[in-house]
C-alpha positions, 0 to 999 in steps of 0.5 A, spaced: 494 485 477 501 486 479 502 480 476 500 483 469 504 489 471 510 486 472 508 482 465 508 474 468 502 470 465 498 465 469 501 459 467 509 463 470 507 464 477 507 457 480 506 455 487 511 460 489 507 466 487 501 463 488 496 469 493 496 463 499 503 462 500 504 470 500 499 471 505 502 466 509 509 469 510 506 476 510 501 472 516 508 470 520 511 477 521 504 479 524 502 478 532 504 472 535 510 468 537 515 467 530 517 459 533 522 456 529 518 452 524 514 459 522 522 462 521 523 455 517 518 454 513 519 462 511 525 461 510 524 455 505 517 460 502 522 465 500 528 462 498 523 459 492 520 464 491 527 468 489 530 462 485 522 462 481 524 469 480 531 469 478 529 462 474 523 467 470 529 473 469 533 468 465 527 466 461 527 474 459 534 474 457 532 468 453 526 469 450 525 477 451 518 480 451 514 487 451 514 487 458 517 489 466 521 484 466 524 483 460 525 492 461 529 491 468 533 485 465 535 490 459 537 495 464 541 491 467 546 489 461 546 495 457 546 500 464 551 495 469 547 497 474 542 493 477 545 486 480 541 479 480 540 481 488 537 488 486 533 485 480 529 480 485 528 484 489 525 489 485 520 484 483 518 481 490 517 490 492 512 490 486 509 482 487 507 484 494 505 491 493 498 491 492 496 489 500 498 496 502 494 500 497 488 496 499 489 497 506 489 504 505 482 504 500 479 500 506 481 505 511 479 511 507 472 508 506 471 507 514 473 514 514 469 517 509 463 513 513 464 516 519 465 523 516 459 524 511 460 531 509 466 530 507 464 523 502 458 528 499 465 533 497 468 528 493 461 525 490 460 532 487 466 533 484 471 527 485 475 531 480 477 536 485 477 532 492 479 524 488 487 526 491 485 529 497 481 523 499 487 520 497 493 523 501 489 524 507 487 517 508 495 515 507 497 520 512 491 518 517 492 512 517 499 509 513 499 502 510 506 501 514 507 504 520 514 503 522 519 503 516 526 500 518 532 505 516 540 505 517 545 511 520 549 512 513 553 516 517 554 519 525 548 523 526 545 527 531 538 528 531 532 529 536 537 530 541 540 523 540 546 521 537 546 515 532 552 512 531 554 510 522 551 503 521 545 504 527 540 500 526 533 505 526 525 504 526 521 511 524 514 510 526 511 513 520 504 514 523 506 520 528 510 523 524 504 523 520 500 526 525 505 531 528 502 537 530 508 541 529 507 540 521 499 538 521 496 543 525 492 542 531 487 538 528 493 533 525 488 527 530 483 529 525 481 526 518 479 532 513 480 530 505 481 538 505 487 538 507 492 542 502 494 535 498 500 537 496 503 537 503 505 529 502 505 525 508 511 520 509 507 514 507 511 512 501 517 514 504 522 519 501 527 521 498 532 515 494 528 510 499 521 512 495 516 507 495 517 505 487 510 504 486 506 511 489 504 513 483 500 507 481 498 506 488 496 513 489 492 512 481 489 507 484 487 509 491 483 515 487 479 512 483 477 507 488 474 513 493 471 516 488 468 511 485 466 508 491 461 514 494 460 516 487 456 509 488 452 510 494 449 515 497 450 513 503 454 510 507 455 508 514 459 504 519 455 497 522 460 495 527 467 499 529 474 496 524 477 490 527 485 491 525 490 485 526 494 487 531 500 489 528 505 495 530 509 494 523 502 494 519 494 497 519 491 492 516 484 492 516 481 484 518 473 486 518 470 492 516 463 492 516 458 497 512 452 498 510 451 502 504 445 506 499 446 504 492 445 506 486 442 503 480 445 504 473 441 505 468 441 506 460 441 514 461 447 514 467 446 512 474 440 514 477 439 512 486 433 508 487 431 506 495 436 499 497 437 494 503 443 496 507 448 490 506 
């Protein structure tokens, strides 16, 4: 899907871009030790991938097309702001930005098993309950839950003193459940928090994550359609998470539903095997 949206067809992606070489460097940030045949062969994957990128950018300039690409190529001649560095960096944000979005969905889904009065709000009106299913589920349990940053300038914050340059890790995830902010009930899962309060789960400010509002489209109407499905859902086993401080990401999550069957008139629920 972020391959249509950035305007690269199949025949374009080459080995570089192909799912199993992305996994892999994703794959080697997570537990264990990074030996330096991991950091090597990293190192190699990527820089690929970067000269594949820039090597797709120069075809756009050539050859321009009706798409993201040739769009973000276009901006950089006619506005003078974006360098070639800034461009592929773009592109891998967005290359490798659809596995945050369905760890959130995997999330909410488990959550949503677990509180089952609150997936039958969102089954009966969706349209009123889709976002804050939504924002809830990004604020319990972000996708990335440490995101690295830099001192631009002296600070003194949370009675610590930050010297410019300091290099500083906010971990999203407490931030995200601070009382202070969310009440005292910020430990608990509830999609009828007011879903304008935005959690800190894509960032803020010129740092924004670029690709919220499509992750959040999807994230919505993943949910809804999900429990619009089935009438009931429910937790076989607990969540396994890759062990990851940077990352909560869903390695196996086991659950048995009710479905529903459509048929010519609409959907109608009939009795189903829990699978």
């Amino acid at each position: 899907m972020m391959m249509d949206f950035l305007g690269v067809d199949e025949d374009e992606l080459g080995n570089t871009m192909s799912p199993a070489g992305g996994s892999t460097v994703i794959d080697a940030f997570g537990p264990g030790e990074m030996t330096e045949q991991t950091r090597a062969m990293v190192n190699t994957y990527i820089q690929a991938a970067m000269d594949h990128t820039a090597m797709l950018y120069d075809r756009r300039r050539q050859q321009p097309r009706d798409d993201l690409l040739t769009h973000l190529v276009q901006a950089q001649n006619e506005e003078g702001r974006l360098t070639e560095g800034e461009l592929i960096t773009l592109f891998s944000s967005i290359f490798g930005s659809g596995t945050s979005t369905a760890s959130i969905i995997a999330s909410g889904i488990a959550e949503l098993a677990r509180h089952p009065e609150q997936a039958e709000l969102l089954r009966g009106n969706p349209d009123a309950w889709k976002k804050g299913a939504c924002e809830e589920s990004l604020r319990y349990r972000p996708a990335i839950n440490a995101i690295g940053q830099k001192a631009a300038n002296h600070t003194h914050a949370f009675d610590m003193e930050f010297a410019a340059g300091t290099h500083i890790t906010v971990v999203v995830g407490a931030v995200n459940r601070d009382p202070r902010h969310w009440g005292e009930d910020a430990e608990h899962f509830d999609i009828r928090r007011d879903s304008q309060n935005a959690s800190l789960s894509f960032g803020i400010g010129p740092h924004v994550c670029l690709g919220h509002a499509m992750s959040r489209a999807t994230i919505e109407e993943a949910l809804a359609v999900f429990v619009e499905r089935c009438d009931e859902i429910e937790l076989l086993e607990e969540p396994r998470w890759i062990p990851f401080v940077q990352e909560n990401k869903v390695e196996n999550l086991r659950l048995g539903v009710l479905v529903k069957e459509r048929a010519a008139g609409g959907i109608s629920p009939i009795a189903g095997d829990r699978a």
